[in-house]
N, C-alpha and C positions, 0 to 999 in steps of 0.2 A: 797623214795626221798621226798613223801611232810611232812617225820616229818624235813627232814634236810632245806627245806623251811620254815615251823614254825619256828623252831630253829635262824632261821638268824635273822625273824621278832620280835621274841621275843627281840634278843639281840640289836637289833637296836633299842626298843622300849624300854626298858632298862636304854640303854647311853641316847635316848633321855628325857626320863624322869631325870634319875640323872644332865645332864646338864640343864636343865630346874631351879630343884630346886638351882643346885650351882649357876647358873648367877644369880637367883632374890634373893638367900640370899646375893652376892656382890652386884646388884643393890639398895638393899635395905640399904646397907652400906654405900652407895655414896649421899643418897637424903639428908643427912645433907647437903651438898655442894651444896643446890638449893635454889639460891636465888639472886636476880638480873636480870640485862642483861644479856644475853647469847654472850660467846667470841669467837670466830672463831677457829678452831682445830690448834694448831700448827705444822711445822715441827717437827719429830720424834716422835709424841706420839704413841704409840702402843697400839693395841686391839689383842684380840685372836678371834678367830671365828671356831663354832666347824658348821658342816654339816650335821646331819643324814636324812636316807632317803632310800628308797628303789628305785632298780637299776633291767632293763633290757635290756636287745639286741634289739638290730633294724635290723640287718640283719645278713643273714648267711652267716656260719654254726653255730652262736652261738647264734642264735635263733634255730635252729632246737635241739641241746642239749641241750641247761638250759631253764631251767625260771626263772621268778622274784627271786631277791634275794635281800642282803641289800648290804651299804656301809657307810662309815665315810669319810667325810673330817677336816683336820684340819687344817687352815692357820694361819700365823702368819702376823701382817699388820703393817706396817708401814708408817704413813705420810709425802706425800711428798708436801702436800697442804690441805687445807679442802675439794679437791674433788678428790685428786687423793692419793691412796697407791698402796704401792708395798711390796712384802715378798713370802717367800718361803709358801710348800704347803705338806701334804702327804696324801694320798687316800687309801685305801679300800675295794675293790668291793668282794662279794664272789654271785656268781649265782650259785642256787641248779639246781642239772640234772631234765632233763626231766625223766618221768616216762616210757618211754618208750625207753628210750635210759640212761638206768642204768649207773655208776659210778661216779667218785669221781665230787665234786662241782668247779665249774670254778674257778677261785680267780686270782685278779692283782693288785699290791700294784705300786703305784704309788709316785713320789717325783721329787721337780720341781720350779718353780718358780715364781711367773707374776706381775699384776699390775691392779687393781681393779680402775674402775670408775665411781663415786656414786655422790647424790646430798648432799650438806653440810649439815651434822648435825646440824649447826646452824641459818640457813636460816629464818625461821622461828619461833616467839617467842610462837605461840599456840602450847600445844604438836598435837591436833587433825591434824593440815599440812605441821608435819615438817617427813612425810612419805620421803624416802630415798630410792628410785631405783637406783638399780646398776647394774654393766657389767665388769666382768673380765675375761682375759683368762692367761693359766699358760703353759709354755712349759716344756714340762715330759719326765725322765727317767721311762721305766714301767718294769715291772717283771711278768711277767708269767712263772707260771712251772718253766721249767729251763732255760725260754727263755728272753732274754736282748732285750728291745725295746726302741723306741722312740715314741712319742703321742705328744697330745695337748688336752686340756681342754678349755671350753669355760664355764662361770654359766653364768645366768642372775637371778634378786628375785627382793623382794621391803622388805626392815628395816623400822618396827612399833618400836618406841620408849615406854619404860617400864620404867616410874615414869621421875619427874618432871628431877632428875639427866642427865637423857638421855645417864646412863652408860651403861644400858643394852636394847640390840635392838632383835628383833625377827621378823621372817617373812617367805614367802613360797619363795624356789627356784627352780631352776630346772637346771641340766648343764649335759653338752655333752660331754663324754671322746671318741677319736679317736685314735686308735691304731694302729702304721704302722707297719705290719707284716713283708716288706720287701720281701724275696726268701730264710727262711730258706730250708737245702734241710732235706726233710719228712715231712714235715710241710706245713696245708695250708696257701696261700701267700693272702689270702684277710684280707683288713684291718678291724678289731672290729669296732665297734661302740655301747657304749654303754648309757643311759640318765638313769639319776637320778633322783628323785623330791622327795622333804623333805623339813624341817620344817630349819632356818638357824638363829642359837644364837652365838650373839655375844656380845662381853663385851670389853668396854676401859675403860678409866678413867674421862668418864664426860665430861660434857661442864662446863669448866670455867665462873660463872657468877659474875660481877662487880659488888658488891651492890651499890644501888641504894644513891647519896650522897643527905642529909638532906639539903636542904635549908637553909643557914645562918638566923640565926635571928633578926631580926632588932631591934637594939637598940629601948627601949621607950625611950631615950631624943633625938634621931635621928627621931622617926617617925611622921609623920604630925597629928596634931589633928584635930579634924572633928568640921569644924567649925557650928555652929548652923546657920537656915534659914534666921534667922530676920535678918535684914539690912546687909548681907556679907557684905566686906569692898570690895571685887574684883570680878570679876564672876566668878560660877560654873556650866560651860557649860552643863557637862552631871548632875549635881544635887545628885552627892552619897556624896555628903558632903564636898567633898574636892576640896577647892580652884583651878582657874586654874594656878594660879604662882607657884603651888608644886604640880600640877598633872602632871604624865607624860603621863596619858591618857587622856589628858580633854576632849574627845568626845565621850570615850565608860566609861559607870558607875563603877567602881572599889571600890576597900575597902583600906584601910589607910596602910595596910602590903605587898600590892602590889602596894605602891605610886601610887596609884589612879587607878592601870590597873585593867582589871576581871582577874580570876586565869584561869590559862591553865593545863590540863595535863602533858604535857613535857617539857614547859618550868616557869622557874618565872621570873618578873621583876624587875628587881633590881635597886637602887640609881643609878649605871653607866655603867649594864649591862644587857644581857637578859642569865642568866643563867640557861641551859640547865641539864636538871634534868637525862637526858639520855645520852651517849658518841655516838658520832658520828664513823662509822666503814668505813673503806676502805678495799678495794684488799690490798695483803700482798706485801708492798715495793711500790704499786703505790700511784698515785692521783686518782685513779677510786673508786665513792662511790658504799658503799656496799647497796643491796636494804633495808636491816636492818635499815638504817638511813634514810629513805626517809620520815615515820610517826612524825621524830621529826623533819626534814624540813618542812615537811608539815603543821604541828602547826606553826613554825617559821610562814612561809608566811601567814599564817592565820591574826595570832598577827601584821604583816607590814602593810597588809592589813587594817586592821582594825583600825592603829592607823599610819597616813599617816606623823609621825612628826616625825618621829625614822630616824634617821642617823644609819647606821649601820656599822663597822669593824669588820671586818671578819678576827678573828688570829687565825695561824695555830701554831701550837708546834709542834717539834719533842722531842724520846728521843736522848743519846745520842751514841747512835749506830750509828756504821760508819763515814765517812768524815763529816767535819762539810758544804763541798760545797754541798757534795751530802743531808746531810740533809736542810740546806738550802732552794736548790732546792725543793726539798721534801713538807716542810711545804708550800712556797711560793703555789706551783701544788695543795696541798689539801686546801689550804684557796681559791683559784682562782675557785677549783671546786665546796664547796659550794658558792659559790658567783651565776656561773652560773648555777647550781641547780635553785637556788631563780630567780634569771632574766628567767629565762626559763617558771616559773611559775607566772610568773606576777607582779612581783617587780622592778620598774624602777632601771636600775643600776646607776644610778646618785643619789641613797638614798643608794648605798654599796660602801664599799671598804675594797681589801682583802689584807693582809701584812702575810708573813712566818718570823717568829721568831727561826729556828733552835734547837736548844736545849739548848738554851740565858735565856730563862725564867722558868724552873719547877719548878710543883708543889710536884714535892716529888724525893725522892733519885734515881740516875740513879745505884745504885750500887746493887739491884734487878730486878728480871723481873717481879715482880708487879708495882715496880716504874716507871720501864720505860716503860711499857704498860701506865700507869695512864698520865706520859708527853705528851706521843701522843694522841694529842685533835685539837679541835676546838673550841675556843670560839668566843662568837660574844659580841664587845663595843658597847655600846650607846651612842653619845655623843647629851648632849640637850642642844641647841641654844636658850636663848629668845628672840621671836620676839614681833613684834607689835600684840595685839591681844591673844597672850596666848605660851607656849610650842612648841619648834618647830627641 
């Protein structure tokens, strides 16, 4: 019996190698596709996920006849959100005999159903902690011998992400198959129980990433020139050169390409606007910001901060999916929420105002779903006031 032991390990050791190499030659297929911001999973996309692993009993009688042996899982997953899938399942188990209790090796094939819940592939822009624990259970039709059952399956693991793509995931799990034996008659009526733990590869199609858009470039006969020290004609409060009557920052030092502001990471300042180098993300269909969007609010308030003469307008887009009240609705709830994003963090809200625009204004065709992803935004206006004294 322990060469039919060997024999299992081998073979599971095997499929696990062979699925190893197949997901990172597809994973490797996919990192052309890395590059940008990462987009949120959508409804329907599918992954495959295979299981191997070795499998024994926790109680008797099927601990007292087998030992360790292997199994397979294979599920098929479907999105029902970025945190939640659902799909069918089939299993594998085969326990070699004990050596002291001679004959043929245990085996239960299993098929079924469930609903896996994980933390969002996309959550996270470092691949180092966008680590992915999950918990699913499946309700099962099982086959023993010649005998017809019912079970349940319970996994739990945690998904390490393999290359920038974040097609292909890998990681340790462990899960509990329970086997209700029921009252056949000759047969004993105690329920199986039996736990896995293996290695768990899974492959979909990537995270979608928005490249990153360039910065418009500022006309030279639009942009301000740097006027020399000797006698300004006007004041230049902070002194990087440029005047205060065409500074929009005139109290923090800037350069003439960001009309007098310093340069930021995620956002730039523009002639009439503070455009946002990053997209801003929500919950799928709400007004709830995603915490994805919180580092390029975060610079925002930075930049208000620090330049206390900025009026700001807060415009929401939609695309043009669904009713135009409920988009409407829609935009108005996501400009409203960054608005009090920003107040929440220290932004007087008498320097904001938030207006929803529908699906009235886009920036590119609604008649794809790259375009109408691209519609649903957030931009923020500048409007500058001259006062007495300088920019305001």
């Amino acid at each position: 019996m322990k060469h039919d032991n060997s024999l299992a390990r081998s073979v599971t050791a095997s499929v696990t190698g062979a699925a190893l190499l197949l997901f990172a030659a597809l994973s490797q297929a996919q990192e052309a596709r890395a590059s940008g911001e990462l987009l949120a999973a959508e409804p329907g996309d599918f992954a495959l996920k295979v299981e191997p692993g070795i499998a024994f009993p926790l109680t008797s009688p099927q601990s007292d006849l087998f030992d360790m042996g292997g199994g397979q899982t294979i599920k098929a997953l479907w999105a029902l959100s970025p945190y939640l899938d659902i799909g069918p399942s089939a299993t594998f188990i085969t326990l070699a005999t004990d050596d002291a209790t001679p004959g043929e090796n245990g085996t239960a094939w299993t098929f079924g159903a469930g609903l896996r819940l994980k933390r969002a592939h996309h959550v996270s822009a470092d691949d180092f902690f966008a680590l992915s624990p999950w918990l699913d259970a499946d309700a099962l039709y099982v086959r023993t011998g010649d005998l017809n059952r019912a079970g349940f399956a319970v996994g739990v693991g945690l998904a390490i992400p393999v290359g920038e793509a974040r097609s292909f995931w890998v990681g340790p799990f462990a899960r509990y198959l329970h086997i209700l034996q029921g009252s056949p008659d000759g047969f004993d009526n105690h329920d199986a129980k039996i736990l896995s733990l293996g290695v768990s590869l899974e492959w979909g199609p990537g995270l979608t990433r928005e490249p990153e858009p360039e910065p418009a470039p500022v006309a030279l006969a639009e942009a301000p020139a740097p006027v020399e020290k000797q006698a300004p004609p006007c004041p230049d409060s902070d002194n990087d050169g440029i005047l205060d009557s065409i500074d929009r920052c005139p109290d923090v030092a800037g350069s003439a390409d960001n009309w007098g502001c310093r340069a930021y990471d995620k956002l730039k300042v523009g002639k009439e606007k503070l455009e946002l180098k990053e997209r801003l993300y929500f919950a799928w269909n709400q007004a709830t910001l995603d915490e994805a969007s919180h580092p390029v609010l975060d610079e925002v308030v930075v930049a208000l901060k620090e330049n206390k003469n900025f009026r700001v307008q807060v415009e929401g887009h939609s695309s043009s999916e669904g009713t135009d009240d409920r988009n409407q609705a829609l935009s108005e709830q996501r400009a409203e929420a960054v608005l009090d994003y920003l107040v929440a963090h220290g932004i007087e809200k008498d320097r904001l105002v938030s207006r929803g625009f529908s699906s009235s204004v886009p920036t590119d065709t609604n008649d794809t779903a790259a375009g109408r992803d691209n519609n649903r935004r957030v931009e923020f206006v500048v409007n500058f006031i001259i006062l007495d004294g300088g920019t305001k």
